[in-house]
VOFILUM-387108 format. One line per 3 residues: number of its first residue (from 1); their letters; for each residue x, y, z of N, C-alpha, C. Coordinates in nm, 3 decimals. Layout:
VOFILUM-387108
NUM) A) X,Y,Z,X,Y,Z,X,Y,Z  ...
end
This chain:
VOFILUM-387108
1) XXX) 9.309,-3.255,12.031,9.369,-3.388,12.030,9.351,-3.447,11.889  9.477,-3.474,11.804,9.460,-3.568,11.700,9.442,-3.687,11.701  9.325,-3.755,11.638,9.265,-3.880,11.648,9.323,-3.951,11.526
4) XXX) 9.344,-4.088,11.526,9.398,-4.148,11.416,9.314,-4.278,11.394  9.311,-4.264,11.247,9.216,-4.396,11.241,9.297,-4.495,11.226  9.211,-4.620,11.285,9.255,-4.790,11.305,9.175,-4.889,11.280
7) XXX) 9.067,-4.845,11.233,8.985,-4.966,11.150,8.847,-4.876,11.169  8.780,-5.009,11.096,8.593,-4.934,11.065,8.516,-5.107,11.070  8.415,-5.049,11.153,8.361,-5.136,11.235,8.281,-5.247,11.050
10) XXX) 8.262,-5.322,11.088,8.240,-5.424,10.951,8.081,-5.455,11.011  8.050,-5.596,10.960,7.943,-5.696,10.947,7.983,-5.726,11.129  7.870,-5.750,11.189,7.834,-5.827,11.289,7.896,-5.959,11.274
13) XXX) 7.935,-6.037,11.405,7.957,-6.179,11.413,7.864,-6.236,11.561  7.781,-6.347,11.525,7.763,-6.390,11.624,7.594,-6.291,11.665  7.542,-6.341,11.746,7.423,-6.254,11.820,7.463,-6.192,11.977
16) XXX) 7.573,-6.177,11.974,7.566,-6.148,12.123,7.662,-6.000,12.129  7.667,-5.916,11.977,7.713,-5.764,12.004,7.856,-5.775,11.903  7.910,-5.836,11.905,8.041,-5.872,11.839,8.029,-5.828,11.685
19) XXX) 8.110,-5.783,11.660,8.139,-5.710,11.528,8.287,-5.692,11.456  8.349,-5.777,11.346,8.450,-5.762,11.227,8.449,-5.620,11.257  8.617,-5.640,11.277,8.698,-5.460,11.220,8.764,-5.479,11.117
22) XXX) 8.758,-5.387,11.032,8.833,-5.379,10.946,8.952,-5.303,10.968  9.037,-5.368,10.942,9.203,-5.253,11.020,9.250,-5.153,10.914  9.266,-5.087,10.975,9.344,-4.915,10.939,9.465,-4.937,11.021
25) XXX) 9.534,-5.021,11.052,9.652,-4.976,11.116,9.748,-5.067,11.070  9.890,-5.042,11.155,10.004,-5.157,11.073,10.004,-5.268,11.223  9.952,-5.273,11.337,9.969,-5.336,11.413,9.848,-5.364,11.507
28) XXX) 9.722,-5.449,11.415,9.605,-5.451,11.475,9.604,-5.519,11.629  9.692,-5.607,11.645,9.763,-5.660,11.709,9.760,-5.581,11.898  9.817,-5.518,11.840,9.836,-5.385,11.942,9.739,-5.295,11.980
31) XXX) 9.665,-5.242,11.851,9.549,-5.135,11.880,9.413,-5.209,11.908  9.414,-5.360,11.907,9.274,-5.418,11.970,9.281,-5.515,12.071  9.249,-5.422,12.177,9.304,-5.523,12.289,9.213,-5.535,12.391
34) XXX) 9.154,-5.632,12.512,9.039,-5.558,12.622,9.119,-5.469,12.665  9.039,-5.369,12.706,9.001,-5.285,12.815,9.021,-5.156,12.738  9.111,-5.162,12.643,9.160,-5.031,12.535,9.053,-4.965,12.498
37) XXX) 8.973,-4.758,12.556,8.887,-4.760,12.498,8.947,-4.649,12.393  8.831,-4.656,12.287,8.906,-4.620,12.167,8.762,-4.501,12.147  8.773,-4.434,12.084,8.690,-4.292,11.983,8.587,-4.392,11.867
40) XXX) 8.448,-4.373,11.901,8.434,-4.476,11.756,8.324,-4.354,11.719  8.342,-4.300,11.602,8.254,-4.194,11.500,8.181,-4.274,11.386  8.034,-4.213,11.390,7.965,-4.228,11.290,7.901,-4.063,11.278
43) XXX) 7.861,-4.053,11.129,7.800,-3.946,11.103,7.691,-3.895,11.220  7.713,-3.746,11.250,7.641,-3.760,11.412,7.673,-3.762,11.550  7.726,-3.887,11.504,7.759,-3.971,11.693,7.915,-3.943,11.688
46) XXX) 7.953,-3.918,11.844,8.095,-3.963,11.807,8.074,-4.006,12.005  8.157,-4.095,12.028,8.129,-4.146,12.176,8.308,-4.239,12.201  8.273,-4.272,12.285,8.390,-4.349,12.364,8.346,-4.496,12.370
49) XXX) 8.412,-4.592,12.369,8.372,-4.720,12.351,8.496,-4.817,12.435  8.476,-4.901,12.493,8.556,-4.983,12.558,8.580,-5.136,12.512  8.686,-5.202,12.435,8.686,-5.338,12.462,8.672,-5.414,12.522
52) XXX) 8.563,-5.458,12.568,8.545,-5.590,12.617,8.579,-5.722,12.573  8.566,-5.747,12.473,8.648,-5.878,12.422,8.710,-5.881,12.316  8.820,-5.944,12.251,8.825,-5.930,12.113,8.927,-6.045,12.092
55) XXX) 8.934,-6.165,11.977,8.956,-6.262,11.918,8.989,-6.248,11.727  9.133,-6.303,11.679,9.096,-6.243,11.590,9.096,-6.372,11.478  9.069,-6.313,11.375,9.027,-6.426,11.273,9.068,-6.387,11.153
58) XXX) 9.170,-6.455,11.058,9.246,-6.442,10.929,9.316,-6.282,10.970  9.328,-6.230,11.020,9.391,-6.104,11.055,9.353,-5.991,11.089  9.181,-5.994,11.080,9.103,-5.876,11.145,9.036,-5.957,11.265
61) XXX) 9.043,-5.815,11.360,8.982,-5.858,11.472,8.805,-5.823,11.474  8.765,-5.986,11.607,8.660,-5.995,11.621,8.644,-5.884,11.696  8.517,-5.801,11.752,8.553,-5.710,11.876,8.409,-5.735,11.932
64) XXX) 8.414,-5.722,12.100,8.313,-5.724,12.196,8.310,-5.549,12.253  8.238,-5.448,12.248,8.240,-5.352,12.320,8.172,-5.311,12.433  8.182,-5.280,12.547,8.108,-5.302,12.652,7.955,-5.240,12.640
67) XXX) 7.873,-5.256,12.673,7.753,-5.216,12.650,7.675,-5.241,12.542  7.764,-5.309,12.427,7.694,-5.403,12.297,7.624,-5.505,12.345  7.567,-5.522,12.359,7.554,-5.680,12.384,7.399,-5.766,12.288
70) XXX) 7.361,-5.705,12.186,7.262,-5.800,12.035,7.347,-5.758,11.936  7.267,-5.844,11.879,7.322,-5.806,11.687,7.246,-5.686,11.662  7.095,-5.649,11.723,7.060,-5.510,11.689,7.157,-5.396,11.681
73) XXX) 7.182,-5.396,11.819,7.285,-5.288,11.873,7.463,-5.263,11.747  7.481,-5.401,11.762,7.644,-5.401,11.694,7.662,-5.389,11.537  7.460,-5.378,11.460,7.403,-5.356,11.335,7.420,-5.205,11.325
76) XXX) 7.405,-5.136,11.451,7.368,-4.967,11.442,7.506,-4.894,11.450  7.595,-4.974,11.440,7.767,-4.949,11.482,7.816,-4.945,11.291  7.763,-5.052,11.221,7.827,-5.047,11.099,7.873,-4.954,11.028
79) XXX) 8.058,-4.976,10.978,8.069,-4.846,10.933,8.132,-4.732,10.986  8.111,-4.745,11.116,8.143,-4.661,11.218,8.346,-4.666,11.225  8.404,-4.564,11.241,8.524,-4.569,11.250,8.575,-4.537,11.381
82) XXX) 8.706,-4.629,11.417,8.747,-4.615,11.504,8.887,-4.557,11.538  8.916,-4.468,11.632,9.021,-4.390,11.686,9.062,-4.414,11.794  9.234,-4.361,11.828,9.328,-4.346,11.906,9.335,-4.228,11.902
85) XXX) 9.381,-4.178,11.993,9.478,-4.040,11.986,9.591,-4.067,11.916  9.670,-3.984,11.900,9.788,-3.984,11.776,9.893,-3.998,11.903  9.873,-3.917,12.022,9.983,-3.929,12.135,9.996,-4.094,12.184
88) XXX) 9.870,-4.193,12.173,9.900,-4.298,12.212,9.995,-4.427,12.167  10.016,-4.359,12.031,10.131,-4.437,11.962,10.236,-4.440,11.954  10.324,-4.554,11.972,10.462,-4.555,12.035,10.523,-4.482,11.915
91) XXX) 10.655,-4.438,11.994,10.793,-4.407,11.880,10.779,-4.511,11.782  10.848,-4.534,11.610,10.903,-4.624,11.587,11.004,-4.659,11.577  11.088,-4.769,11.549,11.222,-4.715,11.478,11.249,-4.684,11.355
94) XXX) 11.381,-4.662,11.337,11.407,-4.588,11.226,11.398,-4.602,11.056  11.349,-4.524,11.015,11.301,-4.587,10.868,11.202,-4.644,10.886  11.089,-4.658,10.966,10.966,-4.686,10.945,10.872,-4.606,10.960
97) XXX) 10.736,-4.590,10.950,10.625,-4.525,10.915,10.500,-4.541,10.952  10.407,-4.494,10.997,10.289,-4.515,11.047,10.194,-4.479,10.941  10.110,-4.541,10.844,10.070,-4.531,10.733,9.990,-4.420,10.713
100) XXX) 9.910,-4.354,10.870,9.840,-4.212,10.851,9.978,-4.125,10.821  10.091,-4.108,10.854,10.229,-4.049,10.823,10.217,-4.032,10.670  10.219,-4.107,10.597,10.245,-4.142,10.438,10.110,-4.056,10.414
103) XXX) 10.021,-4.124,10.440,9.868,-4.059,10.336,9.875,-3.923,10.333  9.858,-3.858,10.193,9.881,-3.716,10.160,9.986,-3.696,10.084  10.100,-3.753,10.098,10.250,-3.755,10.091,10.277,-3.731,9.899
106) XXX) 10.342,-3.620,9.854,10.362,-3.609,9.715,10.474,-3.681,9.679  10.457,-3.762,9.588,10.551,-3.838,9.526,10.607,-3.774,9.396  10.774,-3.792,9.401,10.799,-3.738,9.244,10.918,-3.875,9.268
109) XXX) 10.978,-3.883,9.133,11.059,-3.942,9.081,11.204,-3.899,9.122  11.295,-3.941,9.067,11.450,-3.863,9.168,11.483,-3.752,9.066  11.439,-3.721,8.919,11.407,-3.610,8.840,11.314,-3.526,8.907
112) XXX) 11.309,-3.525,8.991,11.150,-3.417,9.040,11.025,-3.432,8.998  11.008,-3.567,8.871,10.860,-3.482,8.822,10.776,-3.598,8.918  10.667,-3.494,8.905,10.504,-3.573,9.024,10.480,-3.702,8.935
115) XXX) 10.470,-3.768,8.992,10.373,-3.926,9.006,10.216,-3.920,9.059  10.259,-3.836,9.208,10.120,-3.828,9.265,10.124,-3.802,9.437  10.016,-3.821,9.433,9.977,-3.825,9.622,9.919,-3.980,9.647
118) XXX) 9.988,-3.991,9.747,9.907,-4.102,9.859,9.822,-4.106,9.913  9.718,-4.208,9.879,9.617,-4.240,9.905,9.577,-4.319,10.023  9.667,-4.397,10.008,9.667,-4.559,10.104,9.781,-4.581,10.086
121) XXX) 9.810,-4.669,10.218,9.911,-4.773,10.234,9.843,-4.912,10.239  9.866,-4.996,10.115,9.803,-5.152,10.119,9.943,-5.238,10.171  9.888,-5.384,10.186,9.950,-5.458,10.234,10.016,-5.486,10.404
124) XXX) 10.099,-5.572,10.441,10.136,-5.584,10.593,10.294,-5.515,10.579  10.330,-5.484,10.693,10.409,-5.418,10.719,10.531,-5.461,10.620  10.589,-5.565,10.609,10.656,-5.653,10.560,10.627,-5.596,10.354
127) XXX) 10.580,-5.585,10.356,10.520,-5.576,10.165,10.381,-5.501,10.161  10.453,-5.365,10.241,10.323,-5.204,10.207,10.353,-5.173,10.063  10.251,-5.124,10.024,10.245,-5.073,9.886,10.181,-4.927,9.918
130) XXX) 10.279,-4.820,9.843,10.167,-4.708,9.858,10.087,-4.739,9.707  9.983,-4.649,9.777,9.863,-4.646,9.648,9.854,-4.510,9.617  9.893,-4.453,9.504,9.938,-4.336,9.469,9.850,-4.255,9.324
133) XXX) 9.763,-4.161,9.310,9.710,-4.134,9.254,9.729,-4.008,9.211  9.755,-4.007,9.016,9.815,-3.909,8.998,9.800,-3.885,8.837  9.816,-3.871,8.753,9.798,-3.795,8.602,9.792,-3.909,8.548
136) XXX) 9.858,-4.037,8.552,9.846,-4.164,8.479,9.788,-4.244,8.596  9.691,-4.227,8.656,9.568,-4.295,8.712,9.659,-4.325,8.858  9.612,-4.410,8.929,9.604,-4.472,9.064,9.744,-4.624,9.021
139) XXX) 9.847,-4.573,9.104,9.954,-4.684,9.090,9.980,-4.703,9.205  10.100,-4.777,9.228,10.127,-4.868,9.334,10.280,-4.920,9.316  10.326,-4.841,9.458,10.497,-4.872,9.468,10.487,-4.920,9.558
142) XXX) 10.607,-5.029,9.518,10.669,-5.136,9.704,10.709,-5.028,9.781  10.705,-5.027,9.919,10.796,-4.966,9.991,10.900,-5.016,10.036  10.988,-5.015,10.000,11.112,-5.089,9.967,11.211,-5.020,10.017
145) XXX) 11.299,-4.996,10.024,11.483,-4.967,9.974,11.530,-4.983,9.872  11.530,-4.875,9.828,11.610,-4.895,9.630,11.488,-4.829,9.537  11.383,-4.813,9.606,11.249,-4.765,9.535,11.205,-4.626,9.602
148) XXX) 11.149,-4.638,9.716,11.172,-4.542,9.800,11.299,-4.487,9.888  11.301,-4.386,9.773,11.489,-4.346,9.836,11.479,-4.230,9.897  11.351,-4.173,9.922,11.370,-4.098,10.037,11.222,-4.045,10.112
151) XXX) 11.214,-4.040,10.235,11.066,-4.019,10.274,11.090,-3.988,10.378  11.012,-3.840,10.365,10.994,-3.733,10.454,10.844,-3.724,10.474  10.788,-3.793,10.593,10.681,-3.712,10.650,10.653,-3.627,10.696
154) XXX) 10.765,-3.529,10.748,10.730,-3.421,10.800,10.670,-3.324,10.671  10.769,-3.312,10.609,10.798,-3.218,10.472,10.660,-3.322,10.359  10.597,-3.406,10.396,10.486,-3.450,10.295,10.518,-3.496,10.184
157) XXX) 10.680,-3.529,10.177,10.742,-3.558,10.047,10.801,-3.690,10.040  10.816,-3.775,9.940,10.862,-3.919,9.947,10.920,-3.910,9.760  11.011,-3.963,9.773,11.117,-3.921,9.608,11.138,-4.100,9.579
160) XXX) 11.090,-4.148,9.503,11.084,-4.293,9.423,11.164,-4.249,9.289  11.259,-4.413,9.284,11.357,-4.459,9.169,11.254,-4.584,9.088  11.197,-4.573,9.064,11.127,-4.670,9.014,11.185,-4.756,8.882
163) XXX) 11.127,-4.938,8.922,11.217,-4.989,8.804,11.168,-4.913,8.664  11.211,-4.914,8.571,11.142,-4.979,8.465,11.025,-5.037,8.473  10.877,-4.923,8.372,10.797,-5.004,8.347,10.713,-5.011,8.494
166) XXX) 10.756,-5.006,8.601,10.659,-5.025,8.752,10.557,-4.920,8.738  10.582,-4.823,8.671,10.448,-4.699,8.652,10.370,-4.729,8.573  10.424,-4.820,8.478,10.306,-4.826,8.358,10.159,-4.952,8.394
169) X) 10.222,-5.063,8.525,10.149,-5.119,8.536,10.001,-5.051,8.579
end
């Protein structure tokens, strides 16, 4: 079963188990919900974990997991990353992307030559940036239309028109 990451457990909130995620996904929205149990790995451990509560705040979610219940406990979680199966994620539509899709992905120019590989996808769905690392250091393209003119996840390949000058930043 392929597991996909969706955030990594942060700083504690509160004394009563609750713990900041940091999101790995494009729709935290969706992947943190009660009752949803999710894969959470730390070096070592890897276990099953259940939402019990979760509230969110500036755009990462708070999370309650069942059987947390001190700040000791939700201290020994830090760090810890959390998973889905890859089967649990819906279709999307068309021309869009699930940002574990992209990561890996070789970038060249519409001349063929390399830029780089993907690292990350930053930003919200609306204004993703890949983060692309490659012979002239670690850059960053909109994912756009008109920029990204073609992207193939299957094939690991994505072909950028870039303006003027967007590489050199």
């Amino acid at each position: 079963m392929d597991l996909i990451l969706i955030g990594r457990i942060g700083r504690t909130h509160g004394v009563r188990g609750d713990v900041f995620v940091n999101p790995e996904t494009d729709a935290p929205e969706d992947r943190f919900v009660e009752g949803r149990v999710l894969h959470l790995e730390l070096p070592g451990r890897s276990e099953q974990v259940t939402i019990e509560s979760v509230k969110f705040h500036q755009g990462r979610p708070i999370v309650g997991f069942a059987g947390v219940e001190t700040m000791e406990a939700a201290e020994a979680l830090r760090g810890a990353e959390l998973r889905i199966p890859e089967a649990d994620l819906p279709p999307l539509p068309e021309a869009t992307y699930y940002r574990h899709d992209l990561v890996g992905c070789e970038v060249t120019d519409t001349t063929g030559q390399s830029i780089g590989r993907v690292t990350s996808v930053d930003g919200p769905v609306e204004r993703s940036r890949l983060v692309i690392a490659g012979p002239r250091g670690e850059v960053m393209v909109p994912m756009v239309d008109g920029i990204c003119v073609r992207v193939d996840p299957q094939a690991k390949t994505i072909v950028v028109d870039p303006p003027k000058g967007l590489l050199d930043l």
